[in-house]
C-alpha positions in Angstrom: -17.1 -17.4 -9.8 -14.0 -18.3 -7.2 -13.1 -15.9 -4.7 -9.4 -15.9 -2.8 -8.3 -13.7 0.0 -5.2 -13.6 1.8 -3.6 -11.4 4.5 0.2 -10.2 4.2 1.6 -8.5 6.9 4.6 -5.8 7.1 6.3 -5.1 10.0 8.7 -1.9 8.5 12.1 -0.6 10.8 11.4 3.1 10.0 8.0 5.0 11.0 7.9 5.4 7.3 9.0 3.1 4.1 8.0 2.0 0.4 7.8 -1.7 0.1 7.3 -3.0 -4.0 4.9 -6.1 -3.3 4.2 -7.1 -6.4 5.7 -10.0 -6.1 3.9 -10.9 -2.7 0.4 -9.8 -4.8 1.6 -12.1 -8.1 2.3 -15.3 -6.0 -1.3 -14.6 -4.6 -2.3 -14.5 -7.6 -0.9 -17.8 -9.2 -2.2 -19.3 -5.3 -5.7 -18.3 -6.5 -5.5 -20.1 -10.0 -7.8 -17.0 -11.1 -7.4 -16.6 -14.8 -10.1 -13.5 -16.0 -11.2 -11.6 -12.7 -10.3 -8.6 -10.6 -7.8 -8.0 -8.0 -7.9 -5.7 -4.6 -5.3 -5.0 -2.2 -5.7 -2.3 0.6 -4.1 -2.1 4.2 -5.8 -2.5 7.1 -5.0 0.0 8.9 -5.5 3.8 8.6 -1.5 4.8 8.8 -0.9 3.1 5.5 -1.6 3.0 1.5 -1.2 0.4 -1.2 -0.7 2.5 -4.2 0.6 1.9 -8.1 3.6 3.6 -9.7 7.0 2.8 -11.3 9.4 1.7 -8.8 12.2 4.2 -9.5 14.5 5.0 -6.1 14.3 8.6 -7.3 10.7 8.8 -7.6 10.3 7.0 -4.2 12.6 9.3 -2.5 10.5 12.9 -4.0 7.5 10.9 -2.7 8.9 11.0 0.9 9.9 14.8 0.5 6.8 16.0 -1.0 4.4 14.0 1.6 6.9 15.5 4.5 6.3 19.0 3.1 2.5 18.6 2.8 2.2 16.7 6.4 5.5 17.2 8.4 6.1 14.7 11.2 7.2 17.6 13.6 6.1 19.6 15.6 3.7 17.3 16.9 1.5 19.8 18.5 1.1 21.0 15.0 -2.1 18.8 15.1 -5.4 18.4 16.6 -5.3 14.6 16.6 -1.9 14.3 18.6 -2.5 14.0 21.7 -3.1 9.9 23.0 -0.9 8.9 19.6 1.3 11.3 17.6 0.3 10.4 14.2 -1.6 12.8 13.0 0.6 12.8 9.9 0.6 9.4 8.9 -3.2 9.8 8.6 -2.4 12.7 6.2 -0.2 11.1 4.2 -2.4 7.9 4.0 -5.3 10.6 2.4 -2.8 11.8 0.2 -1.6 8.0 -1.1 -4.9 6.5 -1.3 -6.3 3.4 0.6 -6.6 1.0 -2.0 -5.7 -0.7 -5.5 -7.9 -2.5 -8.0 -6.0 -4.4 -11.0 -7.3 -6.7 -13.8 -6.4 -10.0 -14.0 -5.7 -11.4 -17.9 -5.3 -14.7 -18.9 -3.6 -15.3 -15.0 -1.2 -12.0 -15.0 -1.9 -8.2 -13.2 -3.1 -6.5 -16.3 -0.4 -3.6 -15.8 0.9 -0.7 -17.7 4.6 -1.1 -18.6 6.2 0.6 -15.4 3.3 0.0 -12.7 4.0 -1.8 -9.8 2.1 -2.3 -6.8 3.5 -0.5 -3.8 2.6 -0.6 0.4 3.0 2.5 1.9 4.1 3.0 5.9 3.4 6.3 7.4 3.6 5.2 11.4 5.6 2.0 11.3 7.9 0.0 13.4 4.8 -2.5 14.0 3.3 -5.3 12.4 0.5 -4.4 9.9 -2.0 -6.0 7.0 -2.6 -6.0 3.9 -5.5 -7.6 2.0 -5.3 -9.3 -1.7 -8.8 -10.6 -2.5 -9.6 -12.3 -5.8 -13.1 -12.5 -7.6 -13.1 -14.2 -11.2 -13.0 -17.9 -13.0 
C-alpha cells in the first residue's frame, strides 16, 4: 500500500470565505499516482472546515447567512470564549461545517456524486492556514 500527504495552505482576505479546492485536492491526487485507495482532507486548525457540496454562488452565499444567524460574529461579549481572541464564532461555525472529508479514489479520480465538490471553509481568516490531503491505496 502507498501512502501520500501534502499540506496546502490558505491565507483568505476576509475573516470568512469559501474556497472550491478540488482542483488543489485532484492535482494531489494525480501527484500520488494512487489508483484504488481513499482520500482525506481536513484543516489544521480549529477556525476552519473542509466540507462537500455543489459549488453554486447561491448556495454558498445561504451558507454564510444561515452560519451568521446560528453563530453571529457580533457582539463579541456574546461568548464565553472571547476574551484573549474574539472568535468564539468561528469555532461554532467550524462544529456546524464539519472538520473533515473522506472520498474514494476509482481507477485515479475522486469517486464523486455529480455536483460534489470539495470545499475549505474560513471562519477567522486574514492568516495563513493548512490543509491536509493524505492518500492510502495502490
Amino acid at each position: 500500500m502507498k501512502s501520500y500527504r501534502k499540506e496546502l495552505t490558505f491565507n483568505t482576505r476576509t475573516r470568512r470565505a469559501f474556497i472550491n479546492i478540488t482542483p488543489e485536492v485532484k492535482r494531489c491526487l494525480a501527484e500520488s499516482g494512487i489508483q484504488e485507495g481513499l482520500l482525506l482532507c481536513n484543516p489544521m486548525h480549529i477556525t476552519a472546515s473542509v466540507f462537500i457540496n455543489d459549488d453554486e454562488s447561491g448556495l454558498l452565499s445561504d451558507f454564510e447567512v444561515f452560519l451568521e444567524k446560528l453563530a453571529p460574529e457580533k457582539p463579541y461579549e456574546q461568548y464565553r470564549h472571547n476574551g484573549y481572541e474574539d472568535n468564539a464564532d468561528a469555532h461554532l461555525k467550524r462544529s456546524v461545517m464539519g472538520r473533515e472529508v473522506v472520498v474514494a479514489i476509482t481507477k485515479g479520480q475522486l469517486d464523486f456524486g455529480t455536483w460534489e465538490q470539495i470545499f475549505y471553509g474560513e471562519f477567522d481568516g486574514k492568516r495563513p492556514k493548512r490543509v491536509l490531503v493524505k492518500i492510502i491505496g495502490e
